[in-house]
PDB file as gemmi writes it, atoms N, CA and C in Angstrom:
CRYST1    1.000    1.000    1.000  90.00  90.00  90.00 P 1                      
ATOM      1  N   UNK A   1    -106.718   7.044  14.354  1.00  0.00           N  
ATOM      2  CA  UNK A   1    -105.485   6.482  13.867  1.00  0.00           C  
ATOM      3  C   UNK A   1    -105.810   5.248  13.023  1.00  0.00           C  
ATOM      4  N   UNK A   2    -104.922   5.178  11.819  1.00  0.00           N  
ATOM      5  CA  UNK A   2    -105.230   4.167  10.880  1.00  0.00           C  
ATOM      6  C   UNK A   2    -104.659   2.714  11.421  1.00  0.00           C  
ATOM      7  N   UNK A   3    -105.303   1.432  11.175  1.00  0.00           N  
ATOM      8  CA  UNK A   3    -104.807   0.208  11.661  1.00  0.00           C  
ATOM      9  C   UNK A   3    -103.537  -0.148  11.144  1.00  0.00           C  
ATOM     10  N   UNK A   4    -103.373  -0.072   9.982  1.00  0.00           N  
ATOM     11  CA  UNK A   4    -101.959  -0.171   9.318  1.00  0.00           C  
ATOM     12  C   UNK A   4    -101.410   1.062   8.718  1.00  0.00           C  
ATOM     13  N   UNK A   5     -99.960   1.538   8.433  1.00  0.00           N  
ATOM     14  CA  UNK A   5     -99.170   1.990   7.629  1.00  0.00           C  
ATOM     15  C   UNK A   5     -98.759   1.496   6.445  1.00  0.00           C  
ATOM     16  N   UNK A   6     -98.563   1.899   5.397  1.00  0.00           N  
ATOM     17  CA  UNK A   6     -97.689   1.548   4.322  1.00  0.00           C  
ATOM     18  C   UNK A   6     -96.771   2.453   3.983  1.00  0.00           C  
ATOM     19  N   UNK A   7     -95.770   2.126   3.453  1.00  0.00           N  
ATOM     20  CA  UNK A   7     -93.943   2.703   3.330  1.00  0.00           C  
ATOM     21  C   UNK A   7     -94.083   2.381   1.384  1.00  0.00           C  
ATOM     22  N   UNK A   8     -93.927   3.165   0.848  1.00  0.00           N  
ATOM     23  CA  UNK A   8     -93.599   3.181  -0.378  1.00  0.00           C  
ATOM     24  C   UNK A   8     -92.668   2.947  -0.846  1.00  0.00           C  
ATOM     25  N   UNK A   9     -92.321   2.720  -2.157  1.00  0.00           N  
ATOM     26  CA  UNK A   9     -90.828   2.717  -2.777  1.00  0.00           C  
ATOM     27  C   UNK A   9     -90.881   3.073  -4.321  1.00  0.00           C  
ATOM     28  N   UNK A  10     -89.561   3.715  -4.886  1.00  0.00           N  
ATOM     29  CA  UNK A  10     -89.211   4.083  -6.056  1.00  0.00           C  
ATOM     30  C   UNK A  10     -88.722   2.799  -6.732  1.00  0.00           C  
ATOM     31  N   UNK A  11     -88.358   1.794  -5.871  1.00  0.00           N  
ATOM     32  CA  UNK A  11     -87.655   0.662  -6.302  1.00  0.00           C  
ATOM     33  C   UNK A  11     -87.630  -0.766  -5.515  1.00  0.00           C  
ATOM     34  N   UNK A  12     -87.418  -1.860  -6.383  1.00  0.00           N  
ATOM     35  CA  UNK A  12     -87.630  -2.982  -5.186  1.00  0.00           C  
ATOM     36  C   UNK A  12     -86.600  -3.359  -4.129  1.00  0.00           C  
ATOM     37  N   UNK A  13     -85.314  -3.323  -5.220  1.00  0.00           N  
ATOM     38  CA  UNK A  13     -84.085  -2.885  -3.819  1.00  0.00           C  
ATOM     39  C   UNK A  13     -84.214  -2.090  -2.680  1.00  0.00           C  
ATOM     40  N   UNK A  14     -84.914  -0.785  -3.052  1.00  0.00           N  
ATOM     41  CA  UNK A  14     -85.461  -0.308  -1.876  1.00  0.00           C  
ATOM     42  C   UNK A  14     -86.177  -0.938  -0.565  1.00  0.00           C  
ATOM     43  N   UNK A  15     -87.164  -1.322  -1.484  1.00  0.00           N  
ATOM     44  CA  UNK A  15     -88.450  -2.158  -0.462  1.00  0.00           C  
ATOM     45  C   UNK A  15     -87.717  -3.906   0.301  1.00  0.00           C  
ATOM     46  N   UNK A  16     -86.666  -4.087  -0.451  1.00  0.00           N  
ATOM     47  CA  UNK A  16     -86.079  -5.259  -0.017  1.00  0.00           C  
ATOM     48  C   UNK A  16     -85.400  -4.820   1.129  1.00  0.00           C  
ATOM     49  N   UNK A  17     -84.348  -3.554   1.310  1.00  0.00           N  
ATOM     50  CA  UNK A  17     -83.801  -2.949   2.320  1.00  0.00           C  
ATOM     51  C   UNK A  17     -84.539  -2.612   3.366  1.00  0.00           C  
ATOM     52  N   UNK A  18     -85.646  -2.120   2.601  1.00  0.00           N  
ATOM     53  CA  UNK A  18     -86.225  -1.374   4.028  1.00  0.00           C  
ATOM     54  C   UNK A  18     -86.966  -2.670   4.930  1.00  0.00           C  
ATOM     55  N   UNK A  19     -87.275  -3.860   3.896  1.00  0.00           N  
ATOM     56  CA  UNK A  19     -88.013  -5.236   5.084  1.00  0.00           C  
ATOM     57  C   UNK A  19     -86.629  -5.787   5.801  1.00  0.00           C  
ATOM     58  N   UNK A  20     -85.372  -5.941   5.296  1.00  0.00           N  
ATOM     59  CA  UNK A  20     -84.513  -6.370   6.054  1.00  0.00           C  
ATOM     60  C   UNK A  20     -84.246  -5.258   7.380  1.00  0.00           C  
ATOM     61  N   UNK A  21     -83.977  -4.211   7.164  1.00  0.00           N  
ATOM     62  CA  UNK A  21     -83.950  -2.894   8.386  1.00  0.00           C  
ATOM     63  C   UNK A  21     -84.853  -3.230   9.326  1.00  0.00           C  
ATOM     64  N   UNK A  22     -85.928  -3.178   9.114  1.00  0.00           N  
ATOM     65  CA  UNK A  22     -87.245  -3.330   9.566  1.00  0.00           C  
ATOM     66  C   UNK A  22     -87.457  -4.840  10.490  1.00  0.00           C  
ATOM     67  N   UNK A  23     -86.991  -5.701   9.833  1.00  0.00           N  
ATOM     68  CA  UNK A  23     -86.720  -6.712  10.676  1.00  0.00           C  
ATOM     69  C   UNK A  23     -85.929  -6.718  12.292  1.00  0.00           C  
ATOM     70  N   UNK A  24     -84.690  -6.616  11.331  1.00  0.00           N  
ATOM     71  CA  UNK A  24     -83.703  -6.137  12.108  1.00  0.00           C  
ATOM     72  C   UNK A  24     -83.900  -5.444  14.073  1.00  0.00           C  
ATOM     73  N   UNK A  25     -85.040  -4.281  13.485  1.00  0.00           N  
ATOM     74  CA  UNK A  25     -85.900  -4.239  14.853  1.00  0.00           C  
ATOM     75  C   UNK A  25     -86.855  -4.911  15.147  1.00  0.00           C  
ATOM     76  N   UNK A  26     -87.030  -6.055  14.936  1.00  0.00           N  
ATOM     77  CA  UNK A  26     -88.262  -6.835  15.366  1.00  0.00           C  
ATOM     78  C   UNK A  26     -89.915  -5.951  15.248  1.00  0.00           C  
ATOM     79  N   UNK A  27     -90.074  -5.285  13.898  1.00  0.00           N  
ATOM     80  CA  UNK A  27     -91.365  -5.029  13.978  1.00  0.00           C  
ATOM     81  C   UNK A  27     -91.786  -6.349  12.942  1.00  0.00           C  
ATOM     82  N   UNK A  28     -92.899  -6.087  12.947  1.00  0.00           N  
ATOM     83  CA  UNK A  28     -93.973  -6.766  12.462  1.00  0.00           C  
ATOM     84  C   UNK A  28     -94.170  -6.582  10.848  1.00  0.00           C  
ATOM     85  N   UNK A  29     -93.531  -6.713   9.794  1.00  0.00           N  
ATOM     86  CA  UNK A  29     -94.408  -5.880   8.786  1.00  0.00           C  
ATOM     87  C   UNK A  29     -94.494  -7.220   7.706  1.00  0.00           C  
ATOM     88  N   UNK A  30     -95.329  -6.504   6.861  1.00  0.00           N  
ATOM     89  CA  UNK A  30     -95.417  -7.447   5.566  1.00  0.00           C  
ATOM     90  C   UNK A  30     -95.573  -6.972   4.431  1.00  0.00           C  
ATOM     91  N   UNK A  31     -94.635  -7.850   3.322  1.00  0.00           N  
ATOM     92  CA  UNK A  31     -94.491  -7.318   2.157  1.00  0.00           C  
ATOM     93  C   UNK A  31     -96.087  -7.408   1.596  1.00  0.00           C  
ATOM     94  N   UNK A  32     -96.379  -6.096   0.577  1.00  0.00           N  
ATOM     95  CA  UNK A  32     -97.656  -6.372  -0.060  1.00  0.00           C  
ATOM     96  C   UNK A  32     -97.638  -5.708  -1.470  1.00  0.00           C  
ATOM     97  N   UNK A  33     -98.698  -5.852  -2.091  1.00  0.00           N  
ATOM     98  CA  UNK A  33     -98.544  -5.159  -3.755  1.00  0.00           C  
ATOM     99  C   UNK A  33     -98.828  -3.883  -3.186  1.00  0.00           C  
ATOM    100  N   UNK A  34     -98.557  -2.938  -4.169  1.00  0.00           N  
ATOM    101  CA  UNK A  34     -98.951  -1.392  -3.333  1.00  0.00           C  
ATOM    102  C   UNK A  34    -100.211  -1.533  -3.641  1.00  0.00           C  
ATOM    103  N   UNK A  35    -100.974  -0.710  -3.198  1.00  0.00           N  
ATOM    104  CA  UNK A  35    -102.514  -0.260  -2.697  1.00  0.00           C  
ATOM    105  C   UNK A  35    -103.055   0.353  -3.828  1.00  0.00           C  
ATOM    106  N   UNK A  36    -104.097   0.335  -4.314  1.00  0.00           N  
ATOM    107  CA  UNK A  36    -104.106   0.956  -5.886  1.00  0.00           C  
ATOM    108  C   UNK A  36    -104.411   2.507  -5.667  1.00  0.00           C  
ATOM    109  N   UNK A  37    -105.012   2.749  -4.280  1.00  0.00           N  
ATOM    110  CA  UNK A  37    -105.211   4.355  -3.410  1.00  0.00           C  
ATOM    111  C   UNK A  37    -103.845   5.243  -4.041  1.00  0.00           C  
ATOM    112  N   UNK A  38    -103.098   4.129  -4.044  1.00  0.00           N  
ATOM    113  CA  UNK A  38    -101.394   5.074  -3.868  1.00  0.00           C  
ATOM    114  C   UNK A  38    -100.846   4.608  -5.180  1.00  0.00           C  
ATOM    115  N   UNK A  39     -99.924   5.694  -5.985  1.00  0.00           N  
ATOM    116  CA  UNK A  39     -99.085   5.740  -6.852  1.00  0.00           C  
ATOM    117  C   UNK A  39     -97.777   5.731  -6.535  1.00  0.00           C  
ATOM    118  N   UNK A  40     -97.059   4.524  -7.039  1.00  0.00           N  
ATOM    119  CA  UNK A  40     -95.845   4.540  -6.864  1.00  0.00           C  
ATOM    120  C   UNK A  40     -95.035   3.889  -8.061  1.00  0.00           C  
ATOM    121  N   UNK A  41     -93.598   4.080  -8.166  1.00  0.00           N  
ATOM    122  CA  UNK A  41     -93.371   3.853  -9.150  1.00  0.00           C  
ATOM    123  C   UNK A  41     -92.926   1.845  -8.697  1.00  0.00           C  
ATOM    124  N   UNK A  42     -93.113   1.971  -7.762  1.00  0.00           N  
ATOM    125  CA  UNK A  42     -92.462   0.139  -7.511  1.00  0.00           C  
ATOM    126  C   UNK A  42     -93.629  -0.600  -6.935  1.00  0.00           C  
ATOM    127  N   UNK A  43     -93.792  -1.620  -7.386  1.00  0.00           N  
ATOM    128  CA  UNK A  43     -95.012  -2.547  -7.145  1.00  0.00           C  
ATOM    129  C   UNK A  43     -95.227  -3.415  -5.861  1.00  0.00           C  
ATOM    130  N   UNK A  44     -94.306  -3.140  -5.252  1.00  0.00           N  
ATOM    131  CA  UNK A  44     -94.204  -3.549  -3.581  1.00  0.00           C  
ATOM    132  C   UNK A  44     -94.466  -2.464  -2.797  1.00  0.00           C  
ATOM    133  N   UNK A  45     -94.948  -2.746  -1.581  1.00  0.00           N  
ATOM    134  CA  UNK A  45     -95.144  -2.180  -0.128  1.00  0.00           C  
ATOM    135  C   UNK A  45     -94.576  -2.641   1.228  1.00  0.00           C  
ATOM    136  N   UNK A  46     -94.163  -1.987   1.646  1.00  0.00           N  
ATOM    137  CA  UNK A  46     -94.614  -2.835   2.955  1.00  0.00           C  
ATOM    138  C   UNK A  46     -95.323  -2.188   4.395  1.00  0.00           C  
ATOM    139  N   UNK A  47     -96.763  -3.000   4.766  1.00  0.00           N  
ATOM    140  CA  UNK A  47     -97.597  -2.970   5.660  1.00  0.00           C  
ATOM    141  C   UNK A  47     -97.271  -3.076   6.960  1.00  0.00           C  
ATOM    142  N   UNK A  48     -97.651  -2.051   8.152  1.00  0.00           N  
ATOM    143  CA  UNK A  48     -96.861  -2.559   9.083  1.00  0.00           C  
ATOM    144  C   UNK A  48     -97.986  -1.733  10.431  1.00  0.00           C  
ATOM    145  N   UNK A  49     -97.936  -1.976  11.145  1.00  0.00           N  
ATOM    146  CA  UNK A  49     -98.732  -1.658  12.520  1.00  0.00           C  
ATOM    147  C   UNK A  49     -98.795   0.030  12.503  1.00  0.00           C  
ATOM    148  N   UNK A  50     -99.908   0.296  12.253  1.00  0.00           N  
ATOM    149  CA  UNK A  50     -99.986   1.899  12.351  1.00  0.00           C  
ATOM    150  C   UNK A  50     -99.389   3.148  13.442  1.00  0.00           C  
ATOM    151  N   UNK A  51     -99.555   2.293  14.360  1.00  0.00           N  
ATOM    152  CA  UNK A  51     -99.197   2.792  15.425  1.00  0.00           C  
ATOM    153  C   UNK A  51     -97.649   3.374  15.908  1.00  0.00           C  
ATOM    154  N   UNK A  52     -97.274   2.457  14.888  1.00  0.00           N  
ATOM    155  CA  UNK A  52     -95.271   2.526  14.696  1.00  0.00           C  
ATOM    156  C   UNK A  52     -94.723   3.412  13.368  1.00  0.00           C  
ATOM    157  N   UNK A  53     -95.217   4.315  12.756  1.00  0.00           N  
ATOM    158  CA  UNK A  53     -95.100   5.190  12.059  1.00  0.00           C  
ATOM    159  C   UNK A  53     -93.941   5.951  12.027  1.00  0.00           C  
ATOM    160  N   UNK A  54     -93.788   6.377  13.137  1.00  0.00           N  
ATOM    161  CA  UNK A  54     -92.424   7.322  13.458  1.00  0.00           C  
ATOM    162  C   UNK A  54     -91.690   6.578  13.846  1.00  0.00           C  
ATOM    163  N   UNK A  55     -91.145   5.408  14.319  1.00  0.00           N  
ATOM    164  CA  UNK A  55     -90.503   4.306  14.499  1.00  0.00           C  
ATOM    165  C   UNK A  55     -90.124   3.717  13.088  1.00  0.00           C  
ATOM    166  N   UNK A  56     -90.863   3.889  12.231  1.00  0.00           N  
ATOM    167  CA  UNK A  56     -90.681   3.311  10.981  1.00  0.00           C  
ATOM    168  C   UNK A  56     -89.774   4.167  10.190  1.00  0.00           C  
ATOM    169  N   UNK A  57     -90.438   5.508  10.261  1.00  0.00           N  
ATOM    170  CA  UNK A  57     -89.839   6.186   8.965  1.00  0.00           C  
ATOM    171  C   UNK A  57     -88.525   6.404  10.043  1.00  0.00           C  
ATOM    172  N   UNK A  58     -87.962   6.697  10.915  1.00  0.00           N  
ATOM    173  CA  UNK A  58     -86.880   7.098  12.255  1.00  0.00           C  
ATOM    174  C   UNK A  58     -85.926   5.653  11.481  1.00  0.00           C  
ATOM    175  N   UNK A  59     -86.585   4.582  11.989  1.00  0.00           N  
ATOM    176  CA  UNK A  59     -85.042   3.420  11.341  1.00  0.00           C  
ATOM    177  C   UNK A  59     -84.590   3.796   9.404  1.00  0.00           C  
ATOM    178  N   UNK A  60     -85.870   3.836   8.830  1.00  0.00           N  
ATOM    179  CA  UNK A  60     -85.489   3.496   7.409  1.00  0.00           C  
ATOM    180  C   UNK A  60     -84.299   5.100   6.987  1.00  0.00           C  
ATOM    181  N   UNK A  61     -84.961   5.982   7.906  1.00  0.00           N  
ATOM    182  CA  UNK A  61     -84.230   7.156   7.685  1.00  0.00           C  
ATOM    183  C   UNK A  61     -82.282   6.973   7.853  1.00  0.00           C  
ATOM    184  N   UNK A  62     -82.279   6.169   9.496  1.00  0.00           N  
ATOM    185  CA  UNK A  62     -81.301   6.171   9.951  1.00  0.00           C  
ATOM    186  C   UNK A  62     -80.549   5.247   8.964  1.00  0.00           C  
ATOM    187  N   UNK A  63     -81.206   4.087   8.260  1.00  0.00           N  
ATOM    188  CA  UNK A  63     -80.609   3.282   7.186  1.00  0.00           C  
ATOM    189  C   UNK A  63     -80.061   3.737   6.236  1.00  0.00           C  
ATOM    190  N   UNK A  64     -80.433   5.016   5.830  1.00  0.00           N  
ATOM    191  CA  UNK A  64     -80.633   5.559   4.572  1.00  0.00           C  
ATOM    192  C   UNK A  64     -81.316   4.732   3.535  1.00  0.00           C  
ATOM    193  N   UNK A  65     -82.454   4.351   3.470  1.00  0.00           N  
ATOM    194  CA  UNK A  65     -83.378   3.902   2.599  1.00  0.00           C  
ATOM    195  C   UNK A  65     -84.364   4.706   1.911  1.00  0.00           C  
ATOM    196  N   UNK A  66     -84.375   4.768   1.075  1.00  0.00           N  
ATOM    197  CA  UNK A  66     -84.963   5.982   0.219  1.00  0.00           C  
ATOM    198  C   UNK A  66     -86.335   5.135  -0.262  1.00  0.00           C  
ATOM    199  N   UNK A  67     -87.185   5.790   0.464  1.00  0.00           N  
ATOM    200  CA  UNK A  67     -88.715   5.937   0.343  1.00  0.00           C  
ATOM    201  C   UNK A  67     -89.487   6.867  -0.531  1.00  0.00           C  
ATOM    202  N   UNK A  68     -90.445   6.253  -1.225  1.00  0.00           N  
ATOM    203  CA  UNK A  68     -91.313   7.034  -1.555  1.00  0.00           C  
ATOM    204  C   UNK A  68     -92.356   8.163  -0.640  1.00  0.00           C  
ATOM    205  N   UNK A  69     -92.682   7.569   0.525  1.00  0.00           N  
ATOM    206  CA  UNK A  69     -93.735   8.001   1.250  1.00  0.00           C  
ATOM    207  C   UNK A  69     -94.106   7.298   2.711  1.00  0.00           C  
ATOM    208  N   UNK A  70     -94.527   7.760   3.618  1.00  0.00           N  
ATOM    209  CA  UNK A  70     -95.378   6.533   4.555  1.00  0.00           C  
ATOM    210  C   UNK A  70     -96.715   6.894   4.718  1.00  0.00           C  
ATOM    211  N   UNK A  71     -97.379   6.411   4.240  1.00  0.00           N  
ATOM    212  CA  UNK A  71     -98.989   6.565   4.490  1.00  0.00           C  
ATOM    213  C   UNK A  71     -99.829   5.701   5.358  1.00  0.00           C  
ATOM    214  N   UNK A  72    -101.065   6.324   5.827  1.00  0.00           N  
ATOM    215  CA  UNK A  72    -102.056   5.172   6.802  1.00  0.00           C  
ATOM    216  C   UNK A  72    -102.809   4.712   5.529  1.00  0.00           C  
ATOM    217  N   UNK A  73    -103.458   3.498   6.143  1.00  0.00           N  
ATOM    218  CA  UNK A  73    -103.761   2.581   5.269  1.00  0.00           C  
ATOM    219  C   UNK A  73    -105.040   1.796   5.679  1.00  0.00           C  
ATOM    220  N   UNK A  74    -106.333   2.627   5.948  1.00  0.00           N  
ATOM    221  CA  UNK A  74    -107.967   2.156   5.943  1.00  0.00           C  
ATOM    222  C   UNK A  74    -108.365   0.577   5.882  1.00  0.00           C  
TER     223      UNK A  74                                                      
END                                                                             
């Protein structure tokens, strides 16, 4: 299992929603530039405890926050 996750985005409104959501449940995450591994069309990420993956994409889903992707992150 990878140490961190990253959550993609098409947009920064996106990535702004999904760190407020994300808060909201008291995880842990942090905004970052995306990873150059990964193509996306928005220049933010956000990094967050690998282990919480399905916890992650489960809230942003229930938000309706529209993601690019969630990937592990080496």
């Amino acid at each position: 299992m990878s140490k961190y996750g990253v959550v993609l985005f098409h947009t920064t409104s996106s990535a702004m929603r999904a760190e407020k959501t994300l808060k909201q449940h008291s995880l842990e995450i942090k905004m970052i530039p995306t990873p150059r591994q990964f193509s996306s069309d928005c220049g933010i990420a956000l990094r967050f405890d690998g282990r919480l993956a399905g916890s992650v994409g489960e809230f942003l889903e229930e938000a309706r926050v529209e993601i690019a992707g969630i990937h592990p992150l080496d």
